[in-house]
C-alpha positions in Angstrom: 72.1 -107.5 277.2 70.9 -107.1 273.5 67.8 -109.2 274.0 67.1 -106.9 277.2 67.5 -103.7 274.9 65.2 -105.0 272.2 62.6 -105.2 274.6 62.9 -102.1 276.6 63.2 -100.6 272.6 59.9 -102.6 271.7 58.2 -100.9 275.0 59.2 -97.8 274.1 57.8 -97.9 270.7 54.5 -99.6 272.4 54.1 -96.8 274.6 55.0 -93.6 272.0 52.6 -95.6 269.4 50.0 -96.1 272.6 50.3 -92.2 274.0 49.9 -91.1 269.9 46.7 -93.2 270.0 45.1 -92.0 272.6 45.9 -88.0 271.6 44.1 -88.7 268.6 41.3 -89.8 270.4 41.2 -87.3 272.7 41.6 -85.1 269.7 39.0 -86.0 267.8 36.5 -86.5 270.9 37.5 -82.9 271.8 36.5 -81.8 267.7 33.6 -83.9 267.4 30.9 -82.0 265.9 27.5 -82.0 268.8 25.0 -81.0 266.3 24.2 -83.2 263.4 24.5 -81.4 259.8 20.8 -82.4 259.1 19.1 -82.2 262.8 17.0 -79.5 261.3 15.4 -82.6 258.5 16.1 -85.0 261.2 14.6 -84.3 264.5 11.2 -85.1 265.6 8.5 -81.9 265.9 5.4 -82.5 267.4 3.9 -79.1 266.0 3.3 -77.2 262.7 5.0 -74.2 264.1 7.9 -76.3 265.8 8.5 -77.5 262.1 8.4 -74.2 260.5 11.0 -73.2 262.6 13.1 -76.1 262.8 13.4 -76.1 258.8 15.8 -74.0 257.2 15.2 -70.7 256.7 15.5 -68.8 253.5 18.5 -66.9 253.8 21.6 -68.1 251.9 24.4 -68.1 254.9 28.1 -67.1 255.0 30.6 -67.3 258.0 33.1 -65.0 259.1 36.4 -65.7 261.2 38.3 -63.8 263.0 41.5 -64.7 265.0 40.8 -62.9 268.4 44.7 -62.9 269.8 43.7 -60.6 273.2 42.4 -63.6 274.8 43.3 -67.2 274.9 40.1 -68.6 275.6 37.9 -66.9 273.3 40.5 -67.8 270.1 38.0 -67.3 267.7 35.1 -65.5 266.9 33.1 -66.7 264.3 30.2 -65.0 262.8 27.0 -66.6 260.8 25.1 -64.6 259.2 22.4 -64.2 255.7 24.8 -63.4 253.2 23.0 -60.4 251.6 23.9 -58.3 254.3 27.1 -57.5 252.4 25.3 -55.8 250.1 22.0 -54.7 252.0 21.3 -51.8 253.1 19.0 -52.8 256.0 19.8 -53.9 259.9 19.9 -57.8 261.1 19.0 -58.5 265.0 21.9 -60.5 266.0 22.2 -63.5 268.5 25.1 -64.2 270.8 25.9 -68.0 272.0 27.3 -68.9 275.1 29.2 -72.1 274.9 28.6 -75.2 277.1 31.7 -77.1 278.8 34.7 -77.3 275.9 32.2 -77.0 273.6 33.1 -74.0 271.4 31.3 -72.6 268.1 33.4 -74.7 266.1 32.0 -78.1 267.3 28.2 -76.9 266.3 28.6 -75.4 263.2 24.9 -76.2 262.1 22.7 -74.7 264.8 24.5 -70.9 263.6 23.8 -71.9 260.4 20.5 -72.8 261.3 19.9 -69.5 262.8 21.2 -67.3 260.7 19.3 -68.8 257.9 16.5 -67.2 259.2 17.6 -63.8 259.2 19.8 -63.3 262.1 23.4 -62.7 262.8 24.8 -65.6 265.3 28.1 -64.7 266.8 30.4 -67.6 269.0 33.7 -67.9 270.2 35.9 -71.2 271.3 35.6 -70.5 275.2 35.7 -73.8 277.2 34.5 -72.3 280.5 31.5 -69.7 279.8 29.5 -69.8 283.4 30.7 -65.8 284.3 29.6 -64.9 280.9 32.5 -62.2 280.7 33.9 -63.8 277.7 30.5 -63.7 275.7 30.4 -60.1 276.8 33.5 -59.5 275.2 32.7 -61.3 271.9 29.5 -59.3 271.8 32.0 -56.0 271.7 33.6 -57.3 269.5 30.5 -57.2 267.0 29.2 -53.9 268.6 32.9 -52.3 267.6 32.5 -53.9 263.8 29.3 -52.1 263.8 31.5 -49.4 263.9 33.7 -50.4 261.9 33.7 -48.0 258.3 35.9 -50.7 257.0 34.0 -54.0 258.3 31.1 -55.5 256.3 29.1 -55.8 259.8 29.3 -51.4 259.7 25.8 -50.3 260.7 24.3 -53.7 259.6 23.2 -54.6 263.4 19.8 -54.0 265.0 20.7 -52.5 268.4 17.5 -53.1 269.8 16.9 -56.5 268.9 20.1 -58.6 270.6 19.4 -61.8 272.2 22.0 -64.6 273.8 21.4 -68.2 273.9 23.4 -71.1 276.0 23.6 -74.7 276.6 24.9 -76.3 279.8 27.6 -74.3 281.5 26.4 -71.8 278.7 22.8 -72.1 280.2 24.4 -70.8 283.6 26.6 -68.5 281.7 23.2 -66.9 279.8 22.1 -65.7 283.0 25.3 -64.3 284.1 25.8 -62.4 280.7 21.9 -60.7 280.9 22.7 -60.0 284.9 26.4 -59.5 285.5 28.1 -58.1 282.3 29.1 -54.8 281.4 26.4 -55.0 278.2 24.2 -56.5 280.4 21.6 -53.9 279.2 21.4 -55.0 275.8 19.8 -58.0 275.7 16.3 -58.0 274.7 15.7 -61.7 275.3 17.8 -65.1 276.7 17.3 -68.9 276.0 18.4 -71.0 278.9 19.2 -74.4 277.2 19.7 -77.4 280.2 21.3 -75.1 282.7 23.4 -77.1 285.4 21.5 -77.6 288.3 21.6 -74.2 290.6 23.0 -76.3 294.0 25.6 -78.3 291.8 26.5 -75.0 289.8 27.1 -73.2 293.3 28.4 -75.8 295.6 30.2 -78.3 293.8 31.6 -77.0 290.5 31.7 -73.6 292.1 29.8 -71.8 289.0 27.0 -69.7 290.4 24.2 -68.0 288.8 20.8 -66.6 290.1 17.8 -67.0 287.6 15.5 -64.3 290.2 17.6 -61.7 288.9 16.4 -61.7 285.4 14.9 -59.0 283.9 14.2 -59.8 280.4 11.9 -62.4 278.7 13.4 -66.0 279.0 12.6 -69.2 277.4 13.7 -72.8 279.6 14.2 -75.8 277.9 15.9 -79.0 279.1 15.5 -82.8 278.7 14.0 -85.6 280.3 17.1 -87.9 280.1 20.9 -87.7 281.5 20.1 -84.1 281.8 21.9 -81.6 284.3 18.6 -80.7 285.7 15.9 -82.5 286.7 12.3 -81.5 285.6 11.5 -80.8 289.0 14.9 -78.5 289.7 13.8 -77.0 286.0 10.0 -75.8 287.4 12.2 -74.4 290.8 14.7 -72.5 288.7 11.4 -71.4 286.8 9.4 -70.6 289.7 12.5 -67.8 290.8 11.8 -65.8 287.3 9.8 -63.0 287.8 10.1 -61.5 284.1 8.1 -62.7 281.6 9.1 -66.6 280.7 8.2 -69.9 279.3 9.9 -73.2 280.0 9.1 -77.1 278.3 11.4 -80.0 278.8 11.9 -82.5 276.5 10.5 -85.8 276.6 13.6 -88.5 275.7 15.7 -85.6 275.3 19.4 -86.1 276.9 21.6 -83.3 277.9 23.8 -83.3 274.5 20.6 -83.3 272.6 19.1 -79.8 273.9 21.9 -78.3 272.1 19.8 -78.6 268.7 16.7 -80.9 269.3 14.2 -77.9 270.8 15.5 -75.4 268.0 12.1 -75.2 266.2 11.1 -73.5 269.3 14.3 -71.3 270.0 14.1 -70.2 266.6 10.5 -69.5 267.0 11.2 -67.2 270.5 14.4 -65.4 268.8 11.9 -65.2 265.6 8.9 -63.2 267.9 11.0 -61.5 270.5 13.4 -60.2 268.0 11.9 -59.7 264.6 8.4 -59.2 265.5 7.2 -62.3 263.9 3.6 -62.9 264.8 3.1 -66.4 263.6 6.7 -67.3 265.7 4.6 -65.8 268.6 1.6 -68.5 268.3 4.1 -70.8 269.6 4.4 -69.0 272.8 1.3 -67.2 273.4 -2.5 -67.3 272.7 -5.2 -68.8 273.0 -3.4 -71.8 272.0 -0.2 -71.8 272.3 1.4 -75.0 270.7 4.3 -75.2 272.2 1.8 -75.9 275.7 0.0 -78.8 274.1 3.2 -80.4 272.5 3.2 -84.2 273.1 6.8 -84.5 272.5 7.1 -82.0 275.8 6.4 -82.1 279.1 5.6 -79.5 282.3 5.2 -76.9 280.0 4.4 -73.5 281.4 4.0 -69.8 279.9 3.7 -66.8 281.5 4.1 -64.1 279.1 1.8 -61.3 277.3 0.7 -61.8 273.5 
């Protein structure tokens, strides 16, 4: 009878030390950082422009937190942004992201710092499941009411007319919904679609729908080549259902996880043109030679915008 306890005690501490493992695991799979700290030295750019934007930009960056208690999902709100906007006196455009499946702000740390380093204020929350966009709406009031705010050091520092949102994966679909189906809906000057799940899978088998035809703003599409969500072919169909103006590029050797950071050159470059007028950003997009078409490291690049 002893001998039989010993062992039933030995499985027991087996399967506490076993279960302990594999939370810790899970843990850290579920905390793992999916951009590298130095993609923007790191990745591969296949044009000047795509390397002026990839670099960092000149702005020194600070992050603020704030403990968002009204909803579960959201957690956190966490705001990038150059750090001389606590003392300037001018207005910053401002990005919103929309987070990809249980991937919150937390876990890419690096592409808001990347962003903000160029002059912009990037704003994410720790949503798992983005595709309705309702909770990026709701983070976005939450920096149009610190606008507001005598007592916040975001009060009056945000360019209203210059707001774009950005999303990769189930944040890709959720882009869409947030520029189409949100209360704010309005605001958004311009969207980047990063690898959005493929429109029949998002409908009919994970039961997240979104309609690209709807959009009304300017839109860049970017994807991979490899292990992506969407093929290049269901890419160029989602494309072809855009009627605003648009550009799109997939990346050669690209797989999904990497479109989260390994196109930012040319993000940076669209948020650059679309929302701070930068002219040289624009060459990347329109032209009469637009890099970001003659890019080796892309493929089925198309543009249809205006200069």
């Amino acid at each position: 009878m002893k001998v039989i306890l010993i062992i039933l005690l030995i499985i027991a501490v087996l399967a506490a030390l076993l279960l302990f493992g594999l939370k810790k695991i899970w843990n850290n799979i579920m905390t793992a950082q999916m951009a590298p700290d130095n993609y923007t030295s790191e990745v591969k750019t296949g044009g000047e422009l795509e390397a002026k934007y990839m670099a960092m930009g000149s702005y020194e960056v600070k992050c603020f937190t704030f403990d968002y208690a009204d909803d579960e999902e959201i957690k956190t709100i966490s705001i990038w942004y150059p750090a001389e906007l606590e003392t300037s006196d001018r207005k910053y455009p401002a990005v919103l992201f929309v987070n990809g499946t249980g991937v919150g702000a937390s876990r890419y740390k690096p592409v808001f710092e990347h962003l903000a380093s160029w002059g912009f204020i990037a704003i994410g929350n720790e949503d798992p499941s983005t595709w309705e966009g309702k909770k990026a709406d709701l983070t976005l009031s939450y920096l149009l009411n610190a606008n507001e705010d005598e007592n916040s050091i975001f009060y009056h520092r945000l360019d209203m007319d210059n707001i774009g949102v950005e999303g990769h994966s189930q944040g890709g679909v959720g882009v869409y919904n947030t520029i189409n189906a949100t209360e704010h809906k309005g605001i958004y000057k311009c969207a980047v679609s990063l690898s959005p799940t493929q429109e029949e899978v998002a409908e009919q088998v994970l039961h997240i729908p979104y309609d690209p035809a709807k959009t009304a703003i300017h839109v860049l599409m970017l994807s991979g080549t490899e292990n992506d969500v969407i093929t290049p072919d269901n890419m160029q169909k989602s494309y072809a259902k855009v009627t605003s103006p648009k550009a799109m590029a997939v990346r050669k050797g690209a797989a999904h996880g990497d479109m989260l950071y390994s196109a930012d050159g040319y993000v940076t470059a669209w948020f650059m043109w679309q929302l701070q007028g930068d002219t040289e950003a624009a060459k990347a997009f329109v032209g009469d030679t637009p890099e970001i078409l003659s890019n080796s490291l892309y493929q089925d690049q198309k543009a249809d915008l205006e200069g």
